[in-house]
N, C-alpha and C positions, 0 to 999 in steps of 0.2 A: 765548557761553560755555557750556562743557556741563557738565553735573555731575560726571562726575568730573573736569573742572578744578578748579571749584569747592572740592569735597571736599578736592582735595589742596593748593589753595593754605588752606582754611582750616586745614588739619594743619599747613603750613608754618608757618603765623601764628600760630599754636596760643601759643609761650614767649613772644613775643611779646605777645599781647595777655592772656598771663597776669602778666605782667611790667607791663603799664602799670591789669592791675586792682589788684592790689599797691600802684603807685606810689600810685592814687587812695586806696586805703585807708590807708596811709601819712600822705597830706598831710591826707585827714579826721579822722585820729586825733591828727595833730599840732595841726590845728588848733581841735580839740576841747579839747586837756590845757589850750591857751594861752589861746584865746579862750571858756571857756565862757559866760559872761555874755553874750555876745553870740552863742552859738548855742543857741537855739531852736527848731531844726525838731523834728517830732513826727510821727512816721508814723500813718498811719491805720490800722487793721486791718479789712479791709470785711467783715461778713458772705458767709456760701456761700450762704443762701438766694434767691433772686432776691425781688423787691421795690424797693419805691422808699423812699430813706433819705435822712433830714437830713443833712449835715455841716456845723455850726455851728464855727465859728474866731473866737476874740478873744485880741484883738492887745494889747499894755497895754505901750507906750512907756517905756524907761527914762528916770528922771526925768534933768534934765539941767540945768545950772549949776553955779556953784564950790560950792553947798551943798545940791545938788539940790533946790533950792526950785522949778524950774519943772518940774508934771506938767501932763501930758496929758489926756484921756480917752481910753479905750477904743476900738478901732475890732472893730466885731462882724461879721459877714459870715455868709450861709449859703448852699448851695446843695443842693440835691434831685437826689439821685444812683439813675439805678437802675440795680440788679444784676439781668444778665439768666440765664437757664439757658444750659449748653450747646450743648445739643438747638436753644434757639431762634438763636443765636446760625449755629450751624451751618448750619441750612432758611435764613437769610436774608443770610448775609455766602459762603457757597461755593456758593451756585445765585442768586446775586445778578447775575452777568452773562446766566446763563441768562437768566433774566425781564426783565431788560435785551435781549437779542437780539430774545426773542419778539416785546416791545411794538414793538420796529424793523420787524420781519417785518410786523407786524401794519398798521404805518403805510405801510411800503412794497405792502400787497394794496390801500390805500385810495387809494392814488393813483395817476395817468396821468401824472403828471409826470418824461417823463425825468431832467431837472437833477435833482428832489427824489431819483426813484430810485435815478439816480450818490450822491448825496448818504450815502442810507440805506444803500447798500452798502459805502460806505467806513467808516463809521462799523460796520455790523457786523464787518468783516473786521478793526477795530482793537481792536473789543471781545475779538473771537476772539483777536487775538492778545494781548491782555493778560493775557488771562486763565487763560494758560498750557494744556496739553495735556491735563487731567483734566478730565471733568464727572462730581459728585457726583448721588447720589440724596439723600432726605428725611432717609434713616439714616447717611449717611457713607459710603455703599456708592460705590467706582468703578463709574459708570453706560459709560462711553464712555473711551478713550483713543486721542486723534487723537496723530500725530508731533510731537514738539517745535519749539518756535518757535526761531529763530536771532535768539537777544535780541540778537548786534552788528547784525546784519541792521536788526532792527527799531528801536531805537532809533540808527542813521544816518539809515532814514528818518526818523524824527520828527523830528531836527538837521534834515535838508535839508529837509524841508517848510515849518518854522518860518524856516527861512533865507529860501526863495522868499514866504513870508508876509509876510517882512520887507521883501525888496526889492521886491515889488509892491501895499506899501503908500506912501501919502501921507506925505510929508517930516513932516506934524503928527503922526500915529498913529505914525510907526519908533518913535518916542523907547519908548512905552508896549507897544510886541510886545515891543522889545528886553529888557524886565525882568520878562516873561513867560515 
């Protein structure tokens, strides 16, 4: 699929999927006027600065019987969230396959093993191709821009590999490729 397919089918879908954001605010609003008592959600607001933060949650069951004589206790929950920068965000989620490559490269000079090296070449060139045709630098700079990948191409392959994985597996293991 190439990007200006892309583009123009998301223009086409455009009323479309303005139309079903609509519907969803619609039936939350609805269901807000009728059921409030029973809706409770609460957004978070997370700080900008990076850090590591609590988000504590308690729960407090509506009481329940013909006179609401049966309560509950509390249920409390926390967990430890952190908020990262940017910058760091950037150096390690878009030169993340990079440094994935390298370590392959790296495993592939330490070994004499054909099989292994078949092995580590396939697994780079799938890297490369997942990872689409830009490679960033530290600052978000376009370092390199290799030709776009032909993502029907690529994901047929994956289908057909996972197929032949399938059928030159053992009758016990199909069951558990298959819902992979």
């Amino acid at each position: 699929m190439t990007r200006a397919y892309a583009n123009e089918l998301n223009i086409v879908l455009l009323p479309a999927s303005a139309l079903v954001a609509a519907g969803g605010w619609l039936v939350d609003w609805v269901s807000t006027k009728l059921f409030d008592k029973y809706h409770n959600e609460h957004e978070v607001a997370f700080p900008t600065d990076p850090g590591y933060y609590m988000v504590r949650c308690i729960v407090q069951p509506a009481p329940r019987g013909p006179h609401d004589e049966e309560r509950r206790m509390a249920s409390v929950r926390a967990k430890i969230v952190e908020i990262r920068a940017a910058d760091y965000l950037l150096k390690n989620t878009l030169n993340a396959p990079d440094a994935l490559i390298a370590e392959l490269e790296a495993r592939k000079a330490l070994t004499r093993d054909p099989v292994e090296i078949t092995k580590l070449n396939a697994q780079i060139t799938a890297i490369e191709e997942q990872s689409g045709a830009i490679r960033y630098d530290e600052k978000g700079n376009v370092v390199e821009e290799k030709p776009a990948v032909d993502l029907v191409a690529y994901l047929t392959r994956l289908v057909s590999d996972k197929e032949n994985e399938i059928s030159k597996a053992p009758s016990w293991k199909k069951s558990d490729l298959e819902r992979t």
